[in-house]
PDB file of the backbone (N, CA, C, O) and the ligand in Angstrom, with CONECT records:
HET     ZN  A 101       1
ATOM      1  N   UNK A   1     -74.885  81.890 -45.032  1.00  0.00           N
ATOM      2  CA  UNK A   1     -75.330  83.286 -45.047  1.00  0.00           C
ATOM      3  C   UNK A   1     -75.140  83.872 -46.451  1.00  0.00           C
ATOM      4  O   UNK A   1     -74.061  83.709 -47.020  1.00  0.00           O
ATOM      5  N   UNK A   2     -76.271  84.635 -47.110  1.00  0.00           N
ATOM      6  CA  UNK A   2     -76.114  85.285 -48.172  1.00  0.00           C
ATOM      7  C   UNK A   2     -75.443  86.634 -47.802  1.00  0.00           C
ATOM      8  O   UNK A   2     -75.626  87.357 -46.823  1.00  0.00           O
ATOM      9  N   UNK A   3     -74.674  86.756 -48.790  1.00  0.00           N
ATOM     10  CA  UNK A   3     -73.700  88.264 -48.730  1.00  0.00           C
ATOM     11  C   UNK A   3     -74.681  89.075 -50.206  1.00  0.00           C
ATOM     12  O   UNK A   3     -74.499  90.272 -50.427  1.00  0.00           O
ATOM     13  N   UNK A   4     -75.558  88.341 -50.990  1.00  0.00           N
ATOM     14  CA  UNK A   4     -76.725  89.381 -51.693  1.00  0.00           C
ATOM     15  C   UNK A   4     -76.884  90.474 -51.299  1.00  0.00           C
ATOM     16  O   UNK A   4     -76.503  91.462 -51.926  1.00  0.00           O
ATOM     17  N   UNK A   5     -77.493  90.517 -50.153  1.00  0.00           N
ATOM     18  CA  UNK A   5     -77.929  92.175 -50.152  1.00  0.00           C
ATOM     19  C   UNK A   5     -76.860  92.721 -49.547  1.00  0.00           C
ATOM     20  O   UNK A   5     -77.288  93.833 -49.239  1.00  0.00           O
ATOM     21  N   UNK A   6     -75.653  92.656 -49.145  1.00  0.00           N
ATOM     22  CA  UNK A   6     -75.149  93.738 -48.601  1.00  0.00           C
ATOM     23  C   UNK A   6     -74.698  94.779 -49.634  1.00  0.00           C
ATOM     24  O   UNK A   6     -74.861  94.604 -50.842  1.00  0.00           O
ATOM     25  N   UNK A   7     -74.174  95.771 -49.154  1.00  0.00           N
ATOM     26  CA  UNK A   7     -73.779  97.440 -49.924  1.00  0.00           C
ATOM     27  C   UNK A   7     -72.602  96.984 -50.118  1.00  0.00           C
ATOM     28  O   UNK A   7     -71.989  97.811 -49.443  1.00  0.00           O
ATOM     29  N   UNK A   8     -71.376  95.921 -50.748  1.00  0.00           N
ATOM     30  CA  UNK A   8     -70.458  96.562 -50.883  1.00  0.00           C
ATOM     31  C   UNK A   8     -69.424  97.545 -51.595  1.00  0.00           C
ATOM     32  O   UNK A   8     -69.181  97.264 -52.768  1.00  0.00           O
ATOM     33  N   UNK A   9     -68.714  98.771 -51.001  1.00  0.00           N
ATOM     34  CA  UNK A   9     -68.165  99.534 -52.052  1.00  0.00           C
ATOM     35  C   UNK A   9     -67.126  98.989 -52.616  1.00  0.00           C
ATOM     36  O   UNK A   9     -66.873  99.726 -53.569  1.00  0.00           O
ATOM     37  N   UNK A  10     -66.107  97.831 -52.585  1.00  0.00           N
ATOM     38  CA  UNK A  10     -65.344  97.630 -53.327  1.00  0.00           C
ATOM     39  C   UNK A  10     -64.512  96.399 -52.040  1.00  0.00           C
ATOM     40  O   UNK A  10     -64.660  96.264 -50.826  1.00  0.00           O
ATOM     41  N   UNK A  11     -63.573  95.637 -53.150  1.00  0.00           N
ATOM     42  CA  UNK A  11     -62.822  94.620 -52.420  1.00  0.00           C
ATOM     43  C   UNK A  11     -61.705  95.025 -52.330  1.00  0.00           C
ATOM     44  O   UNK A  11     -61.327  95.720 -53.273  1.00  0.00           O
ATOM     45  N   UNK A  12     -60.673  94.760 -51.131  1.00  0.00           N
ATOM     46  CA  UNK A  12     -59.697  95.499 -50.801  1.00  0.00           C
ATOM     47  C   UNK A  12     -58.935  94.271 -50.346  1.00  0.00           C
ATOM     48  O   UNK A  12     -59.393  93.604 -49.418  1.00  0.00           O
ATOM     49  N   UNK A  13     -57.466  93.830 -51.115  1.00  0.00           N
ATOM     50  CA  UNK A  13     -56.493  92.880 -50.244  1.00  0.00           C
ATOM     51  C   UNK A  13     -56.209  93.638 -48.788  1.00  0.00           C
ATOM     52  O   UNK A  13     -56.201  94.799 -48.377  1.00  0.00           O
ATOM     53  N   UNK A  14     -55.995  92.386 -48.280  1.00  0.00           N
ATOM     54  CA  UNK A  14     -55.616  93.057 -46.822  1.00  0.00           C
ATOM     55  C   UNK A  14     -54.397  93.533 -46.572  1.00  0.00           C
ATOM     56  O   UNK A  14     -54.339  94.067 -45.464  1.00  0.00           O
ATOM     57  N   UNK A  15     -53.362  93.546 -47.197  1.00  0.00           N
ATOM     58  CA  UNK A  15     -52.336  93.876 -47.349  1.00  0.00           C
ATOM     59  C   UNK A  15     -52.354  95.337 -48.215  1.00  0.00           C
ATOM     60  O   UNK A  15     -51.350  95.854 -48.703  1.00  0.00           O
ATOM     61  N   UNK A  16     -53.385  95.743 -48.272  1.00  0.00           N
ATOM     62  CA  UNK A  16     -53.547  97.225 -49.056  1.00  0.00           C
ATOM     63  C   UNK A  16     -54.121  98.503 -47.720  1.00  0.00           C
ATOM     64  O   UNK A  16     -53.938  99.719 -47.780  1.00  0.00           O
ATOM     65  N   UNK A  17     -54.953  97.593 -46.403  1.00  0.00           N
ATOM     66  CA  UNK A  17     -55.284  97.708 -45.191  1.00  0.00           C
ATOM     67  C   UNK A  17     -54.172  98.157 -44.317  1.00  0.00           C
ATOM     68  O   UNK A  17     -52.985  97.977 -44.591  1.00  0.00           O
ATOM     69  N   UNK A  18     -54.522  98.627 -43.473  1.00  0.00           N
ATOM     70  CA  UNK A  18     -53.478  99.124 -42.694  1.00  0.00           C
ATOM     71  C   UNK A  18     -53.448  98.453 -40.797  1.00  0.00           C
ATOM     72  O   UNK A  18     -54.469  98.896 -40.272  1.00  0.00           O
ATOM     73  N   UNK A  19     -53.080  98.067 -40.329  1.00  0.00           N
ATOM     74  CA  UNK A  19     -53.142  97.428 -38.896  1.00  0.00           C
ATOM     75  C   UNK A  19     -52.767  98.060 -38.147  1.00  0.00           C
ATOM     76  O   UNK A  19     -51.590  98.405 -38.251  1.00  0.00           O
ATOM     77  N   UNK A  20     -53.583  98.552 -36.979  1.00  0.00           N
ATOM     78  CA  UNK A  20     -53.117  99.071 -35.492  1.00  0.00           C
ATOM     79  C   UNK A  20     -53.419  97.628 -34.852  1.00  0.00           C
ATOM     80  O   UNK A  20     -54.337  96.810 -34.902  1.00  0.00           O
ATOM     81  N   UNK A  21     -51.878  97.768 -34.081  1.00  0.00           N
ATOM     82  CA  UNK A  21     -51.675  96.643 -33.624  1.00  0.00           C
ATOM     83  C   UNK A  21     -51.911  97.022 -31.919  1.00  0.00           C
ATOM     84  O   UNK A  21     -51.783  96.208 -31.004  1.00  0.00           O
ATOM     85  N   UNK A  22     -52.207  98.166 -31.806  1.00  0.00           N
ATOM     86  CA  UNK A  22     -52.633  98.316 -30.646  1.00  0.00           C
ATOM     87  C   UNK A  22     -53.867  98.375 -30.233  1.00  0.00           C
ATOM     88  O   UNK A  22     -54.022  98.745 -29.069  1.00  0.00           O
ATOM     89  N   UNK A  23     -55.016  98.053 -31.001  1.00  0.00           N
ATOM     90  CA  UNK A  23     -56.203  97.790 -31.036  1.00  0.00           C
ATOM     91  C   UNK A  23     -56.612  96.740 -31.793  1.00  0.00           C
ATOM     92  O   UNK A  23     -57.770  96.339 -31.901  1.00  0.00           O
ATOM     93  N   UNK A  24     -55.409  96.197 -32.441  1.00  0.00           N
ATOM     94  CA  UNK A  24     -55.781  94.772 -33.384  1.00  0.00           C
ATOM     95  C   UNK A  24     -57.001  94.936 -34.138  1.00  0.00           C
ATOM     96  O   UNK A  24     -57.938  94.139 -34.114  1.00  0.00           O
ATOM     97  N   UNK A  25     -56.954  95.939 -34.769  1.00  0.00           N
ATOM     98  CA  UNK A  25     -57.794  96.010 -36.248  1.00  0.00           C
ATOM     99  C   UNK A  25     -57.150  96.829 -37.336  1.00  0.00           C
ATOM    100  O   UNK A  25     -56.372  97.779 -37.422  1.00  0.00           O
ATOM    101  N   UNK A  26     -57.943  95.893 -38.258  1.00  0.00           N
ATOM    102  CA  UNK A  26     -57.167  96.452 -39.849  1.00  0.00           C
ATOM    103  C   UNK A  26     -58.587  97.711 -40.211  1.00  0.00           C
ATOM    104  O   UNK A  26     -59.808  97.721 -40.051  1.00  0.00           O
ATOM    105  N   UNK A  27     -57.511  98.681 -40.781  1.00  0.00           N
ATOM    106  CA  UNK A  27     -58.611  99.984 -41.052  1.00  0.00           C
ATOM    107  C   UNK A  27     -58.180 100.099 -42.497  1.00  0.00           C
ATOM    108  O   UNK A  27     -57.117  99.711 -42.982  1.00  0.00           O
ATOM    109  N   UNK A  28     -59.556 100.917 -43.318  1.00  0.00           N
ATOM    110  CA  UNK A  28     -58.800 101.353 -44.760  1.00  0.00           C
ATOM    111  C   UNK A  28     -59.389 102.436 -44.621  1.00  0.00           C
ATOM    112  O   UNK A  28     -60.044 102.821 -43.652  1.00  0.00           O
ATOM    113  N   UNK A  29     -59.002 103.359 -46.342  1.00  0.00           N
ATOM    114  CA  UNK A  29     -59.585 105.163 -45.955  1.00  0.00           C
ATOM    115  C   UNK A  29     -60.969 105.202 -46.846  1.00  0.00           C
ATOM    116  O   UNK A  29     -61.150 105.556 -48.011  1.00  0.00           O
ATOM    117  N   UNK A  30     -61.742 104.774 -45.992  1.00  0.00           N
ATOM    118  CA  UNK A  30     -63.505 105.373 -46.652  1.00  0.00           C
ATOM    119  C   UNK A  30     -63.647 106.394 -47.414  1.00  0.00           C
ATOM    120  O   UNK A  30     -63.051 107.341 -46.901  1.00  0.00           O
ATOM    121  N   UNK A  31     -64.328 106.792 -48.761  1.00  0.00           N
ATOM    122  CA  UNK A  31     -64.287 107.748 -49.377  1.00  0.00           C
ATOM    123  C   UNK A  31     -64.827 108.922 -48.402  1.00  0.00           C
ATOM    124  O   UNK A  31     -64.317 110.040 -48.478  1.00  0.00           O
ATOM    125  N   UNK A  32     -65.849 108.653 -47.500  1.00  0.00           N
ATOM    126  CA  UNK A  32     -66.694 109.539 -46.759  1.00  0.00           C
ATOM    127  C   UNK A  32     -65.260 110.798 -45.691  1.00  0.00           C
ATOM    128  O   UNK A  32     -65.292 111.993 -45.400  1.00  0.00           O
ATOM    129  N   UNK A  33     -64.478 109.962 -45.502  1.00  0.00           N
ATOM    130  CA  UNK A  33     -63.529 110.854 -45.072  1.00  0.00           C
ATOM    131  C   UNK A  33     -62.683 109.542 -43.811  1.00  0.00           C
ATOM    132  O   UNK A  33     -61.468 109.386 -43.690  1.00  0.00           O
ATOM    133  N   UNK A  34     -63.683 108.848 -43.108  1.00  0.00           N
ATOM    134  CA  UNK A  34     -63.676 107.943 -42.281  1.00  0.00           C
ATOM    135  C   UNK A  34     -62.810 106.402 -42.539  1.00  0.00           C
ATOM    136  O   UNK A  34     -62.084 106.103 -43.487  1.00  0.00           O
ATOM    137  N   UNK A  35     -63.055 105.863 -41.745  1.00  0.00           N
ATOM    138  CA  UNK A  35     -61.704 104.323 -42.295  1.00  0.00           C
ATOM    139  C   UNK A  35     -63.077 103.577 -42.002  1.00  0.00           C
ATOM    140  O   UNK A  35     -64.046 103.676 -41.250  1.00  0.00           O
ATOM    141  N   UNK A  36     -62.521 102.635 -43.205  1.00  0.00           N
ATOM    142  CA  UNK A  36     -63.477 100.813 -42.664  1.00  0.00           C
ATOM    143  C   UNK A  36     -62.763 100.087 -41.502  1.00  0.00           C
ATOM    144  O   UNK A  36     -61.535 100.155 -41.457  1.00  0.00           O
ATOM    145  N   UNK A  37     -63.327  99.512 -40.715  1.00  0.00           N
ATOM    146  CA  UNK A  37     -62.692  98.804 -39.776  1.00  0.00           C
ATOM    147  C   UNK A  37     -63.303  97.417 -39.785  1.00  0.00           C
ATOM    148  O   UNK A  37     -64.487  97.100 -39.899  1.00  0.00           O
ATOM    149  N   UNK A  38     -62.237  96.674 -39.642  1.00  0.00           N
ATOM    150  CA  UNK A  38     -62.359  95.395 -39.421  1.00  0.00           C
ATOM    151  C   UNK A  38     -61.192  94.471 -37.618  1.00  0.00           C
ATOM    152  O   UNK A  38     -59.967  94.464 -37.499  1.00  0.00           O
ATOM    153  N   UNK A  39     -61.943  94.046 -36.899  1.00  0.00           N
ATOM    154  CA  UNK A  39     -61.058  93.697 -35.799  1.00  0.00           C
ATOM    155  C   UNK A  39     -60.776  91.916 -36.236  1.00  0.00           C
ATOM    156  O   UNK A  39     -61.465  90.921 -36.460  1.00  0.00           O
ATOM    157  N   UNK A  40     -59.327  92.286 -36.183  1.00  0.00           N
ATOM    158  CA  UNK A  40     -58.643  91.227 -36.273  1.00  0.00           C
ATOM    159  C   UNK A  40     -59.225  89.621 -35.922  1.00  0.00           C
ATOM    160  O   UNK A  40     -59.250  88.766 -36.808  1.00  0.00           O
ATOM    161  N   UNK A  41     -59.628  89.377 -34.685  1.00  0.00           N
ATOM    162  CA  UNK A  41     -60.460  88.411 -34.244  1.00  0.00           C
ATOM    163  C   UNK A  41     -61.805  88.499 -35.446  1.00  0.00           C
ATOM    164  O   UNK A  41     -62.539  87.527 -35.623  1.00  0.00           O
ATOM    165  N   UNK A  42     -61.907  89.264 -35.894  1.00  0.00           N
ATOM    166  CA  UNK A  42     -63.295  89.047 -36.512  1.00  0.00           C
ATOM    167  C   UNK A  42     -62.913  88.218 -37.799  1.00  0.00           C
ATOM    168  O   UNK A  42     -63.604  87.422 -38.435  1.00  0.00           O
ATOM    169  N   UNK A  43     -61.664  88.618 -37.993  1.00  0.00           N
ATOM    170  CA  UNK A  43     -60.794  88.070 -39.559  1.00  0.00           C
ATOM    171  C   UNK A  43     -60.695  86.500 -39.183  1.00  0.00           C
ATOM    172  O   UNK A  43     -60.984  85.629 -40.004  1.00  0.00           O
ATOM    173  N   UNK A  44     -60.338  86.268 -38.101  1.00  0.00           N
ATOM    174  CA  UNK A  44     -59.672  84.719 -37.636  1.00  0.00           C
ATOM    175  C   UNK A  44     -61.174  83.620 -37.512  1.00  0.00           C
ATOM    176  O   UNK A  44     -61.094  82.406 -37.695  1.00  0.00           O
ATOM    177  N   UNK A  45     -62.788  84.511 -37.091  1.00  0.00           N
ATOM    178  CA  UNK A  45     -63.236  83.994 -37.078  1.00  0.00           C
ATOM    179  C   UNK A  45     -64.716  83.531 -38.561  1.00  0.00           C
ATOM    180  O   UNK A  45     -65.791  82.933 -38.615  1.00  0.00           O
ATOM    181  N   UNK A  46     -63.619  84.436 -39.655  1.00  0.00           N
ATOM    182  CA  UNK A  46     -64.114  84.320 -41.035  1.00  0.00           C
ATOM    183  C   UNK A  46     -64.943  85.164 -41.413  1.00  0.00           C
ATOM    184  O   UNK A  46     -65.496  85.189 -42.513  1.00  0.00           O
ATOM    185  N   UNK A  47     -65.120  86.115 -40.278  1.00  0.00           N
ATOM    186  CA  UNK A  47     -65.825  87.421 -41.032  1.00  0.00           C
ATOM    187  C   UNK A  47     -64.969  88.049 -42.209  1.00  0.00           C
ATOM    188  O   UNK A  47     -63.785  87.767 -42.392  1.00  0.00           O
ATOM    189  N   UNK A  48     -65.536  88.731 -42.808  1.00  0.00           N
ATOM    190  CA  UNK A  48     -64.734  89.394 -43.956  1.00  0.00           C
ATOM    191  C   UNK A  48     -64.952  90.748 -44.768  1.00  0.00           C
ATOM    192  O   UNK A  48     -64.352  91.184 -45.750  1.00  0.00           O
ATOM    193  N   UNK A  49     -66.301  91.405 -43.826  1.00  0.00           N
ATOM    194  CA  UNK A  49     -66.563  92.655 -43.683  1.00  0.00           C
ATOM    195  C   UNK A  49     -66.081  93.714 -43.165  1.00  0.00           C
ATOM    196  O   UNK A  49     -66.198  93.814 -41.943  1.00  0.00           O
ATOM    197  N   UNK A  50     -65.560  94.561 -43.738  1.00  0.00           N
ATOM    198  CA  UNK A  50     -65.644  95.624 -42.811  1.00  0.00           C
ATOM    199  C   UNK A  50     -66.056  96.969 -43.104  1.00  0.00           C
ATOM    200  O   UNK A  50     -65.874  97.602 -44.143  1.00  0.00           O
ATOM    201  N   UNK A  51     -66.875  97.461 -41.614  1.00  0.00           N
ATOM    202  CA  UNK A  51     -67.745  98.310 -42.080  1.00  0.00           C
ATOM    203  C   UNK A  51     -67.387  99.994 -41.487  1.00  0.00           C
ATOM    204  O   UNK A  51     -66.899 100.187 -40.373  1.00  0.00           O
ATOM    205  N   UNK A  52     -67.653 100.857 -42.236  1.00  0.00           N
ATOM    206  CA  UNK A  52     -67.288 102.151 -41.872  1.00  0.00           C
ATOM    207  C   UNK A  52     -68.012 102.748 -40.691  1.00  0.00           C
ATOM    208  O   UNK A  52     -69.177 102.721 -41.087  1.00  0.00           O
ATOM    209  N   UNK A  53     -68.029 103.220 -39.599  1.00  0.00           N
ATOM    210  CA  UNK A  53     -69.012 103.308 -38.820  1.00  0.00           C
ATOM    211  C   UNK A  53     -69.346 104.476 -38.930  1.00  0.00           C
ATOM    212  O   UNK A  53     -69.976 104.806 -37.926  1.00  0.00           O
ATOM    213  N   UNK A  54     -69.205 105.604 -39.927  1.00  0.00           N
ATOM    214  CA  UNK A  54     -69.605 106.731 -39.898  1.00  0.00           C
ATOM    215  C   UNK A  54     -71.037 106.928 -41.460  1.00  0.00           C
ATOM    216  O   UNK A  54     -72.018 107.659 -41.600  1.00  0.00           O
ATOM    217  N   UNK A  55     -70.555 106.110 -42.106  1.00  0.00           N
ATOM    218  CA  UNK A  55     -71.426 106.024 -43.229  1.00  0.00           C
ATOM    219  C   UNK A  55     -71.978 104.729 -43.658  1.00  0.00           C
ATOM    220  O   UNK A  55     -72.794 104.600 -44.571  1.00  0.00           O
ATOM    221  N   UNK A  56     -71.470 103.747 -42.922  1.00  0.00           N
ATOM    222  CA  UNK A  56     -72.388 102.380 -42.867  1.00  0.00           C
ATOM    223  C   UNK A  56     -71.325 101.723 -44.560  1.00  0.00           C
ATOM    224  O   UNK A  56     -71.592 100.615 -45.026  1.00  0.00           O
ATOM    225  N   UNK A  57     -70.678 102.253 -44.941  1.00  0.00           N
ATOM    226  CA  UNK A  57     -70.477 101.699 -46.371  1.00  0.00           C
ATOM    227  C   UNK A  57     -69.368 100.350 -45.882  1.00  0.00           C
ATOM    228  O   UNK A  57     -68.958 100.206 -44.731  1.00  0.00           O
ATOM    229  N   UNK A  58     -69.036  99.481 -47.004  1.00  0.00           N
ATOM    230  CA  UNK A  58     -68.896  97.971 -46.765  1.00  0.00           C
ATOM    231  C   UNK A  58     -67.858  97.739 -47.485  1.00  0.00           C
ATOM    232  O   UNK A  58     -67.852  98.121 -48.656  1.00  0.00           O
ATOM    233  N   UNK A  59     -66.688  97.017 -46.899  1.00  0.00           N
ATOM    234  CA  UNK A  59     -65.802  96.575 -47.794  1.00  0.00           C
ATOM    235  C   UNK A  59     -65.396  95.385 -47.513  1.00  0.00           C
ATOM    236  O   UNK A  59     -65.345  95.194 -46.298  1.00  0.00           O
ATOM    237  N   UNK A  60     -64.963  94.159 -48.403  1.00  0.00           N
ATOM    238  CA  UNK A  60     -65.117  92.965 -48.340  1.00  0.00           C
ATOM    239  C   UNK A  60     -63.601  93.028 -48.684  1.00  0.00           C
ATOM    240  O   UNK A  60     -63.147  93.519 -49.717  1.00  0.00           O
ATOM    241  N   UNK A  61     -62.671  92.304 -47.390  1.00  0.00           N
ATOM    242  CA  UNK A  61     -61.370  91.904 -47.274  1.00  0.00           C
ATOM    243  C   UNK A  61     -60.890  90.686 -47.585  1.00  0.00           C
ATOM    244  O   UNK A  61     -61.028  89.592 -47.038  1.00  0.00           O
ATOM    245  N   UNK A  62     -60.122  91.142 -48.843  1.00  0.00           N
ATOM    246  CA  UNK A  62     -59.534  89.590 -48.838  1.00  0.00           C
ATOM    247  C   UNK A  62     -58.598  89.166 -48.671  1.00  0.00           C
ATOM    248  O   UNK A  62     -57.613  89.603 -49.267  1.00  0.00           O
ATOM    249  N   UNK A  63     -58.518  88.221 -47.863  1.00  0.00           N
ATOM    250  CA  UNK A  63     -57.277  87.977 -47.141  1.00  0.00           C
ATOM    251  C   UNK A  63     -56.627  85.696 -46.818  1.00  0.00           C
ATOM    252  O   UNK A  63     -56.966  84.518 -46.928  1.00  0.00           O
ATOM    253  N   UNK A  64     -56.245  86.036 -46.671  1.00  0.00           N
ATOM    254  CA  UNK A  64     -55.697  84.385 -46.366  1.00  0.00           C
ATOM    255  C   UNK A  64     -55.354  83.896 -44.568  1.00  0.00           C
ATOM    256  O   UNK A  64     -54.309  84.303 -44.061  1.00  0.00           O
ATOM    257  N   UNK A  65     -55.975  83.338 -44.040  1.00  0.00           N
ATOM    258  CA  UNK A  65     -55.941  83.369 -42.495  1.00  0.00           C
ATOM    259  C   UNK A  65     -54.168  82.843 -42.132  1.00  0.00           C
ATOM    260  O   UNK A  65     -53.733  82.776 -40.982  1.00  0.00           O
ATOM    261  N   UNK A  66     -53.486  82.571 -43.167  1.00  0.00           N
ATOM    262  CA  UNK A  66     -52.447  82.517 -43.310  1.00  0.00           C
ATOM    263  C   UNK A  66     -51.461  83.930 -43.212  1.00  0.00           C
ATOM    264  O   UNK A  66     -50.336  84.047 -42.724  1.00  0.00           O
ATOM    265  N   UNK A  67     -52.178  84.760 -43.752  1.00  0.00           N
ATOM    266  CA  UNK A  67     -51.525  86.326 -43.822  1.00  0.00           C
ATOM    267  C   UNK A  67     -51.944  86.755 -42.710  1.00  0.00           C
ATOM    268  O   UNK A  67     -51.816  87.980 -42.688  1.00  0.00           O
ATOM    269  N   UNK A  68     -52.473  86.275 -41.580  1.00  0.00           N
ATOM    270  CA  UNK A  68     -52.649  87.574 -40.311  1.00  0.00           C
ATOM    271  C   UNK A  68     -51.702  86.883 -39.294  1.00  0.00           C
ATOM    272  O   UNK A  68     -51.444  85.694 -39.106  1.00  0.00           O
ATOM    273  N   UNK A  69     -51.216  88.175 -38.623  1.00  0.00           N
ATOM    274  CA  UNK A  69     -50.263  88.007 -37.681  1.00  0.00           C
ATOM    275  C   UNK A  69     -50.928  86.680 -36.738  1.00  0.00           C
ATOM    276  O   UNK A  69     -52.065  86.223 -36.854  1.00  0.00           O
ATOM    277  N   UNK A  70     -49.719  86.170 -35.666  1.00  0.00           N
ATOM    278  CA  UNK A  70     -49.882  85.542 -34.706  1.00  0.00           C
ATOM    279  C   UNK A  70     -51.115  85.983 -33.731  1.00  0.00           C
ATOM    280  O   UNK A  70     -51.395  87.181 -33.715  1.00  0.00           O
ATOM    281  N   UNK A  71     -51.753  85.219 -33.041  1.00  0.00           N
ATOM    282  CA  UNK A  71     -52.706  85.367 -31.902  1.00  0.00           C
ATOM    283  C   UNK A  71     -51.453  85.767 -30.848  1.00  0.00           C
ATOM    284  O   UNK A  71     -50.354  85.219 -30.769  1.00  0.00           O
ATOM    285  N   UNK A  72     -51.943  86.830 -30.114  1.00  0.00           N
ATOM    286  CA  UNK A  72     -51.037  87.114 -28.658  1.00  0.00           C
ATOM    287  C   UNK A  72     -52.405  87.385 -27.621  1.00  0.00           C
ATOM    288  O   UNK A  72     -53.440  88.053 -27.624  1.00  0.00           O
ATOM    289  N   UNK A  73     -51.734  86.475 -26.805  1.00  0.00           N
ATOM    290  CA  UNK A  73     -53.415  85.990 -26.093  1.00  0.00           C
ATOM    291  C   UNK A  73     -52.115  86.689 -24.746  1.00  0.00           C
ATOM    292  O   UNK A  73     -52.673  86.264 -23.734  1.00  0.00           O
ATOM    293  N   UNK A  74     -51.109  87.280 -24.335  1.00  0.00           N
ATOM    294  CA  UNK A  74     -50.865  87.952 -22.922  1.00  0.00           C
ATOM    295  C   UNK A  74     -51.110  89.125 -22.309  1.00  0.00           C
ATOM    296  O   UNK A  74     -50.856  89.458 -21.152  1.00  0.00           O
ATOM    297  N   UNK A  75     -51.910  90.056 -23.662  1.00  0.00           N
ATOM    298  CA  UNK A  75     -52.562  91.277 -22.794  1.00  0.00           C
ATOM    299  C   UNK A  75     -53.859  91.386 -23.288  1.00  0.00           C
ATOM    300  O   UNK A  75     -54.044  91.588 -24.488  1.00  0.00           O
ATOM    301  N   UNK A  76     -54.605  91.295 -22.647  1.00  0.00           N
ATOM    302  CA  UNK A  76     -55.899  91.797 -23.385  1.00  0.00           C
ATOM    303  C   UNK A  76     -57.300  92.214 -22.355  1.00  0.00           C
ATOM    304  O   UNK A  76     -58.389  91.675 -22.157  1.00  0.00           O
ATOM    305  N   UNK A  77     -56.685  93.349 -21.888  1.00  0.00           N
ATOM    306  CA  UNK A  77     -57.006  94.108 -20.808  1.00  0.00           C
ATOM    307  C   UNK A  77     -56.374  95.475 -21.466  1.00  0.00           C
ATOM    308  O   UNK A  77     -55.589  95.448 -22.414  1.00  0.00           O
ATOM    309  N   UNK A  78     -56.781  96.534 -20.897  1.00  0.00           N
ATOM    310  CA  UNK A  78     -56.827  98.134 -20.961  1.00  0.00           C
ATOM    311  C   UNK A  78     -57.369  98.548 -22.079  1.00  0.00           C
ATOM    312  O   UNK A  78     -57.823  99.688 -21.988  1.00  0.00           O
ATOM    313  N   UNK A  79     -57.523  97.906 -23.384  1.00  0.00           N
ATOM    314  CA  UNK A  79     -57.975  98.953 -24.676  1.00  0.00           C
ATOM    315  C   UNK A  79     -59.260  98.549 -25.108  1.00  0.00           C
ATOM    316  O   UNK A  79     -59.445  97.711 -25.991  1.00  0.00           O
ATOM    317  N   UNK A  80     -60.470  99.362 -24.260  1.00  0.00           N
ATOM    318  CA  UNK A  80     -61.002  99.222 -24.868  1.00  0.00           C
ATOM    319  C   UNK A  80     -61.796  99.864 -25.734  1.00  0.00           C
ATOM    320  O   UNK A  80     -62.921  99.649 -25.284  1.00  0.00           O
ATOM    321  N   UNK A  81     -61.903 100.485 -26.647  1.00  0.00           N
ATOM    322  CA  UNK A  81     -61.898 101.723 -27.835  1.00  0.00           C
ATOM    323  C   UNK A  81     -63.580 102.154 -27.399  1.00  0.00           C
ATOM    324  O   UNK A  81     -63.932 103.329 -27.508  1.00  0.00           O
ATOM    325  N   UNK A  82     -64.663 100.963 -26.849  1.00  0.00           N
ATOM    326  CA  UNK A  82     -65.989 101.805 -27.219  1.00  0.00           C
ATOM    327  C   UNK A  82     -65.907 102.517 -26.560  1.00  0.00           C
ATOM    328  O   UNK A  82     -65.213 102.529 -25.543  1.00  0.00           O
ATOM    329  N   UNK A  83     -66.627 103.340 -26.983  1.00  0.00           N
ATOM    330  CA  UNK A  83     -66.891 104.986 -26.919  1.00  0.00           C
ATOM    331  C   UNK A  83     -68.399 105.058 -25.411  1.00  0.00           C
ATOM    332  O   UNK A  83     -68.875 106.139 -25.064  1.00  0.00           O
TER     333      UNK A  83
HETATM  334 ZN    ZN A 101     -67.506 106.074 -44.563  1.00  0.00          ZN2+
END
């Protein structure tokens, strides 16, 4: 897959990201006012986008699949954020 055309606004270590671990995604603070979001599973499965959902803008996480927490595969039932 070409990453050419995408918009991105800037690269962000993931460790500069912030994690709710109760929704298992890493968020950062979008200039627009909004956070980029990226869900954790999306990190494990080599995505490396994440996108703001209020202004579409793009930030490319870099990270080491070494640096993300453990998989906890015993709850994954009640949260589910869509709207
Ligand atoms: Zn935004």
């Amino acid at each position: 897959m070409a990453d050419d055309g995408l918009n991105i606004y800037d690269e962000i270590e993931i460790e500069d990201m912030t994690f709710d671990p109760n929704i298992q995604i890493y968020t950062y603070p979008c200039p627009c006012g909004d956070r980029f979001e990226i869900a954790i599973d999306d990190l494990r499965d080599g995505e490396e986008i994440a996108v703001c959902p209020s202004c579409s803008l793009m930030i490319r996480v870099i990270f080491d699949l070494s640096d993300l927490p453990k998989a906890e595969t015993q709850s994954t039932s009640g949260v589910a954020v869509q709207a």
